[in-house]
N, C-alpha and C positions, 0 to 999 in steps of 0.2 A: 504494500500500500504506500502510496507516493503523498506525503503530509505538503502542509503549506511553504515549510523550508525548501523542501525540495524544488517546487515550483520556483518559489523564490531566489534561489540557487539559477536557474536556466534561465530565468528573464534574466540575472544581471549579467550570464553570459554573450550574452545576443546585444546586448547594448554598445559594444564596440563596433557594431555597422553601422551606429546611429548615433555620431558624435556630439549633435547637438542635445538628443534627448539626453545622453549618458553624462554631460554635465548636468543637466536639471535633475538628473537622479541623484546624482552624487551629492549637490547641494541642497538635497533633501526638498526638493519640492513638493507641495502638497498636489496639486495637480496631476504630477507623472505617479505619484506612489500611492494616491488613493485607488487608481484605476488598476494598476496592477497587484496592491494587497486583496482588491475586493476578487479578480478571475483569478487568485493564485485562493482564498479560500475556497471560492468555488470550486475549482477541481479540486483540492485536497476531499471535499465534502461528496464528490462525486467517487473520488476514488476511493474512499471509504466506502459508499454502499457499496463500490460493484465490489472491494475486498468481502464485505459480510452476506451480499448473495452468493458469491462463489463457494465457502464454508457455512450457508445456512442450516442446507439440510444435514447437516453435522451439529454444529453448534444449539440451532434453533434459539440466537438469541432478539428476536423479533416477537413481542404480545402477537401475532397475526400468525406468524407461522405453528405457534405453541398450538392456540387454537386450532388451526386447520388439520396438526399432526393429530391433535387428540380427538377431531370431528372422524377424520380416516380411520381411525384406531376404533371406535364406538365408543370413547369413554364421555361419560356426562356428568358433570359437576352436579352434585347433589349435598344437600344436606341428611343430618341422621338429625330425628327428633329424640330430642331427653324424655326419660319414662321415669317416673317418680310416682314413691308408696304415699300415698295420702292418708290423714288420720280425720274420722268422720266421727264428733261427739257429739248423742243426741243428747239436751237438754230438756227435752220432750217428755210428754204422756204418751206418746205414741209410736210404733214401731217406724222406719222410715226406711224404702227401701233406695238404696241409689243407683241407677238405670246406667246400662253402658249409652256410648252417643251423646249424653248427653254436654256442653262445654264449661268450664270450668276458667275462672280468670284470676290470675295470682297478682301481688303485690306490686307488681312490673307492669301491669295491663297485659304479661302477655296470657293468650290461648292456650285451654289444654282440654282436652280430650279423655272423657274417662271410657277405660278401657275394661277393665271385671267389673262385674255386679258384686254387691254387698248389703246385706241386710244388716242396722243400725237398731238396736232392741232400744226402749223406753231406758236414758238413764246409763244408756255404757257408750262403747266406743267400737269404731270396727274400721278396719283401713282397707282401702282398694290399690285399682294402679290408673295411673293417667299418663298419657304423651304430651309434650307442647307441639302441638300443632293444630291450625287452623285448617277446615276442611271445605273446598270451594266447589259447585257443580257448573257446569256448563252445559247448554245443548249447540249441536255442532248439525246442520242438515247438510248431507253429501250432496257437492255442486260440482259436475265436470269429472265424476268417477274417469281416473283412471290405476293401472299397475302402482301399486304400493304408495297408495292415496294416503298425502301426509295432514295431518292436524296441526296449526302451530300451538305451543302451549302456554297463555298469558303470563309474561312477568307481572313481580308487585313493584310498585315505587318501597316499598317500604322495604327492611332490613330483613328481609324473609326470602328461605331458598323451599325450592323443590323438594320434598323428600319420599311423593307418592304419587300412585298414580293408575288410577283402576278406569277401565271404560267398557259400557256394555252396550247394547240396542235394546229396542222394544222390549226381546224376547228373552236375550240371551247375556249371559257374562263373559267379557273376551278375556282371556289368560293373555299375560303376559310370558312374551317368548324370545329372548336372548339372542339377538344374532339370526332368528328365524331357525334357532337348533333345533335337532328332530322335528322337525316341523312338516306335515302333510298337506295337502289341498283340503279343500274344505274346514277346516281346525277355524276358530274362532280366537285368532289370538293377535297379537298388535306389540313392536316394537319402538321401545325409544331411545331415539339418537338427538345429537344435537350436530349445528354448522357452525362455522369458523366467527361467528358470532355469539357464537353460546347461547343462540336461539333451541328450546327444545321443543320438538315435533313428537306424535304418537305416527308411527305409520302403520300401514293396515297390508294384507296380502298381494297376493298376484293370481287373478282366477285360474283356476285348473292348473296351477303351479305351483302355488304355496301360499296355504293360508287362506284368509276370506277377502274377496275386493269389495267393498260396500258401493252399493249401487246408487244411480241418483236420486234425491228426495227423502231417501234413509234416514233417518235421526242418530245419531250415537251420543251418549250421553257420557259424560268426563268427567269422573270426581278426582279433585287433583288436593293433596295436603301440603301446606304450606307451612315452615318451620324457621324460628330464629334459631337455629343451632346450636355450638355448645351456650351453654347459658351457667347461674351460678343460683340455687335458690338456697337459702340461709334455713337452719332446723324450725323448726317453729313459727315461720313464718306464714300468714292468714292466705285463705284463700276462698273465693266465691262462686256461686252458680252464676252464668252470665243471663239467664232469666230465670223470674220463679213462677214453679206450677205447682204450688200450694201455700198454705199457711205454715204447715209441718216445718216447711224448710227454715223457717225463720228459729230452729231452736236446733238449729246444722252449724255447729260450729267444724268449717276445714282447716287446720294444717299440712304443712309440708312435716313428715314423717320421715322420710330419706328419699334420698337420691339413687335411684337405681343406676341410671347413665346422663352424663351431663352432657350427651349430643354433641355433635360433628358439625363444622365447618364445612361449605366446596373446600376441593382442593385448591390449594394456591399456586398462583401459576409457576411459583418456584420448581413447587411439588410435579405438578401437571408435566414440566417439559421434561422429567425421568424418568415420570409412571408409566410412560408408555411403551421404554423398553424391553419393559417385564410383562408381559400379558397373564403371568399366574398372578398378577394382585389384582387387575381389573375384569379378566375375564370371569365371567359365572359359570361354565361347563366344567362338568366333571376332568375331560381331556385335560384341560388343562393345573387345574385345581389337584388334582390325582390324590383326593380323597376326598373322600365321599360325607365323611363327617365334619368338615371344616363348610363343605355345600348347603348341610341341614342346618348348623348352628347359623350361617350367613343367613339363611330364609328367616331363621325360628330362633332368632335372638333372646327371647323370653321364658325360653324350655329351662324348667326346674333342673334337669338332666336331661345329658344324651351321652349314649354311648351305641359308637355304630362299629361294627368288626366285619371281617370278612372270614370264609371259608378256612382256613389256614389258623387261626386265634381260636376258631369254634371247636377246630379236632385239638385243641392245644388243650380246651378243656373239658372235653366230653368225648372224644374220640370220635373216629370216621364215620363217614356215611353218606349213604349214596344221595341224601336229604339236601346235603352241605354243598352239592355240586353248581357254581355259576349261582353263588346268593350271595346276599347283605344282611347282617341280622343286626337289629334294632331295638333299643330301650331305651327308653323317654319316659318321662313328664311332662305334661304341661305345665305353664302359669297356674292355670286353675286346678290341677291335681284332678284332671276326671278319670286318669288311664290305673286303671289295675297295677298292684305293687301289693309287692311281700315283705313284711321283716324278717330278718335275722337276730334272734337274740343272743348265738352264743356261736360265734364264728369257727367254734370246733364241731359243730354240730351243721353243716351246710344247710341248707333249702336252697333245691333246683330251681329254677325259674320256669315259666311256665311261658308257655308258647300262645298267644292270641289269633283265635283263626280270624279271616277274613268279615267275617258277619261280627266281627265284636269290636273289629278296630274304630275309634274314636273320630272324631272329625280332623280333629290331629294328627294322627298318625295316617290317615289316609292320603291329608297334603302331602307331608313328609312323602311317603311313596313313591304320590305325582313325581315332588322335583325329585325324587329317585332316578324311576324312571324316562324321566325328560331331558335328563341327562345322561343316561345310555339306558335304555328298555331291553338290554340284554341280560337281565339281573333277575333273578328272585328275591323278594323284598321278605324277609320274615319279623317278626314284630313276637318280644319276648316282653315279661313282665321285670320290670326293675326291683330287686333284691335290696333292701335295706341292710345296711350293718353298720351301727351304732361303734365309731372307734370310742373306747372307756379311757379315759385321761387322770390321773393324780397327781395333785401337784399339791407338793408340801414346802411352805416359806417361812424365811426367819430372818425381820426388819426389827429395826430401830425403832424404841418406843416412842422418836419423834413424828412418827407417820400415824394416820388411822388405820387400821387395821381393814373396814371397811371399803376403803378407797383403794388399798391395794389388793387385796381380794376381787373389785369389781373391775381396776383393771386388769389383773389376770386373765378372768374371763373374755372379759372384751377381744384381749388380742390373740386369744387361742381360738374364739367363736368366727373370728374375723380374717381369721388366715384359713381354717380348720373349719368352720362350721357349714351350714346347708346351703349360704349364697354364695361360698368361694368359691373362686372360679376354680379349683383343683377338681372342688367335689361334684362340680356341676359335669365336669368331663368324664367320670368314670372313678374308679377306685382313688384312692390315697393312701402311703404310707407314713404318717409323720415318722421324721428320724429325731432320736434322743438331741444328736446335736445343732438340728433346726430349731426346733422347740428352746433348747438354752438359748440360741443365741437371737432368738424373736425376743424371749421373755426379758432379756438384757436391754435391748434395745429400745422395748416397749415401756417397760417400769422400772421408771429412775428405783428407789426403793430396791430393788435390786442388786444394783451396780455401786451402792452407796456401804462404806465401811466394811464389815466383816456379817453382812448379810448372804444366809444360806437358800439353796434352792437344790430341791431333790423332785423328779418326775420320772413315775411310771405310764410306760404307753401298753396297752393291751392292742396289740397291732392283729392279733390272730394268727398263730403261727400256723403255718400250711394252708393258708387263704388260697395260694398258687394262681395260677392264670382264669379266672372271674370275669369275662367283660361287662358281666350284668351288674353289676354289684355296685352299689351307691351306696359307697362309706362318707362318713363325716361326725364330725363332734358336733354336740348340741347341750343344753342344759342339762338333761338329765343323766347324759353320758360323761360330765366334766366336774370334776371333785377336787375343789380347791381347798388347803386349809393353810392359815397366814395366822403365825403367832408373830410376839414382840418379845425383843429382850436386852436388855442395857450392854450396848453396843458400844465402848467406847470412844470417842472421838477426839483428834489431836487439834483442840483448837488453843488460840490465843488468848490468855486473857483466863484461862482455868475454870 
């Protein structure tokens, strides 16, 4: 790339033809030097683009090309909406039930979306779950059908992305289909991409090719969710019905109870001119993904548990069989715990898991299946019951009679229920082992009281000896499995002053 010196450089050589100009250069005229510094920036300016279109498609440092790479690629900037445990106190005489669908407005003004139902008795308290996000419908009449007839999707003015997107007709509900994979003629499903604008489209099929092409005069109907992203909502902070449909509700007191996820950003275009190196982080097909339980947790973010294995884990723990040949086998929970599960109380004594036929699976487990098979239909999908087993914990401590006893005791708990308990994300995958030296050095970490003078800590873990290869098995500590006991004792300490 040739800079403004450069230029600069070859005018003053060329000046010796031109004796009269080459003294008014020399004596610094404004006249001859404004005219030649302005075409000596200009070519410098020129031969900077043409150097960074020459290394563009390498480099991709142009906002315009990022986009266009990642329009070609299918990735679409989207948000993830936050999902939080809400605490519902009736105040009331009367039972109160809270409805999914219905919206819900936090201390921010913004939108949320209650997602389980929960019944609020006279006088207690009961928590559901909710997303932030706003839910918007459009009707869309098909004008000018043609091949893979596209939708545009309305931006907001406001700080709000994308993060859903369902569309059906009259009659029927279109699935969403990735790339148009495994995809037939006839199927009723709709993809979305976006253009080098970060405009997003829904598009529709190609007749007797792929897909459904919606004809003219058609209706499709778009409900699209709308999210501010990651967000921050503080413990205990209020929350309201955004209309009321009763008197009842006037004695609904909502809090924020926890933070399940505190939602996702687009990517930024930092991110965007990388991601698209890699097709296993963007793409959603098994092909690429090459596991199948990273697939389901992607869809079914909200699953209490999953554990997905294949053919190979299943003889690892049950031995052969012609059953085993060209399958998936599957164990779940929902959010709402509708699906069949066993415990295990005494992990030397096993219980088998039970296998679920096809007339019993869930509405849960059925989707699961779907994006099984929709992402390779050469599978047998089997669906087992998830095994409980209760890991048993004892922790014995010895602090300084300057601490309460109380406080260190409850933080114990907290940070074993929180690494180790039913929403970790360890247990929510499949089995766990805690190891003696994890647990030390959590408990260190976690409670000062601990780490302070010549205070002691001794833990037993009941891990199950001969557990062996389980894929069903959903282990986790919880209150009644967790036995903490915190004495005090005159610990002495080297301070100044005696």
């Amino acid at each position: 790339m040739y800079t403004k010196a450069d230029f600069q450089a070859a005018v003053r050589n060329t000046l010796r033809d031109y004796p009269t100009v080459q003294a008014l250069y020399e004596a610094g005229d404004p006249r001859i030097h404004q005219q030649l510094d302005a075409m000596a920036t200009m070519l410098a300016m020129l031969s900077s683009q043409i150097e960074t279109a020459q290394t563009e498609q390498f480099e991709k440092s142009r906002s315009a090309t990022i986009l266009a790479d990642a329009a070609m690629r299918g990735i679409v900037r989207k948000g993830r909406a936050a999902r939080a445990k809400i605490k519902a106190v009736n105040s009331g005489k009367n039972s109160f039930v809270v409805e999914t669908g219905r919206n819900l407005i936090d201390s921010s003004g913004r939108l949320w979306r209650i997602e389980t139902a929960a019944t609020v008795p006279a006088g207690e308290s009961a928590t559901f779950e909710a997303t932030q996000r706003e839910v918007r419908t459009i009707t869309h009449t098909v004008d000018g059908s043609v091949p893979f007839y596209a939708i545009e999707i309305p931006q907001t003015d406001e700080e709000a992305y994308i993060c859903q997107i369902s569309v059906r007709d009259v009659h029927h509900e279109y699935e969403y289909r990735d790339q148009y994979i495994n995809s037939e003629a006839g199927e009723r499903i709709f993809h979305v991409e976006a253009d080098d604008r970060q405009r997003v489209y829904v598009r529709f099929g190609y007749e007797d090719v792929v897909g459904v092409q919606p004809e003219d005069g058609e209706e499709l109907t778009l409900t699209i969710s709308y999210t501010n992203g990651k967000i921050s909502v503080d413990y205990g902070s209020p929350f309201s019905f955004e209309y009321t449909q009763s008197v009842d509700e006037s004695n609904i007191e909502l809090t924020m109870d926890s933070l399940l996820e505190a939602g996702e950003d687009p990517i930024s275009m930092t991110v965007l001119r990388d991601i698209a190196k890699y097709p296993s982080v963007y793409r959603e097909d098994a092909v690429f993904l090459g596991e199948f339980g990273f697939l389901v947790r992607r869809n079914f973010p909200s699953l209490q548990f999953l554990s997905v294995w294949n053919e190979c884990i299943e003889e690892q723990a049950r031995g052969a069989s012609v059953d085993n040949i060209n399958a998936l086998f599957v164990a779940c929970l929902s959010a709402d715990g509708t699906e069949k599960t066993l415990e295990e109380t005494d992990p030397k004594s096993p219980k088998a898991p039970t296998e679920i036929e096809e007339d019993d699976l869930t509405d849960t487990q059925k989707e699961i299946e779907r994006v099984i098979l929709r992402a390779d239909d050469s599978y047998r999908v089997r669906f087992f019951t998830p095994v409980i087993s209760k890991i048993k914990i004892t922790i014995n401590a010895t602090v300084s009679t300057s601490y309460i006893v109380s406080d260190v005791k409850s933080k114990i708990e907290e940070a074993i229920l929180e690494e180790y308990g039913k929403e970790s994300a360890a247990s929510r995958r499949g089995q766990q082992q805690p190891l003696y030296r994890q647990v030390y050095e959590l408990l260190r970490n976690k409670v000062a009281a601990l780490t302070d003078g010549n205070a002691d800590l001794t833990v037993s873990i009941d891990n199950g000896e001969g557990v062996g290869v389980r894929p069903e098995l959903w282990r986790f500590v919880d209150e009644s499995s967790l036995t903490v006991t915190v004495q005090t004792t005159n610990i002495i300490q080297h301070t100044w002053g005696g």
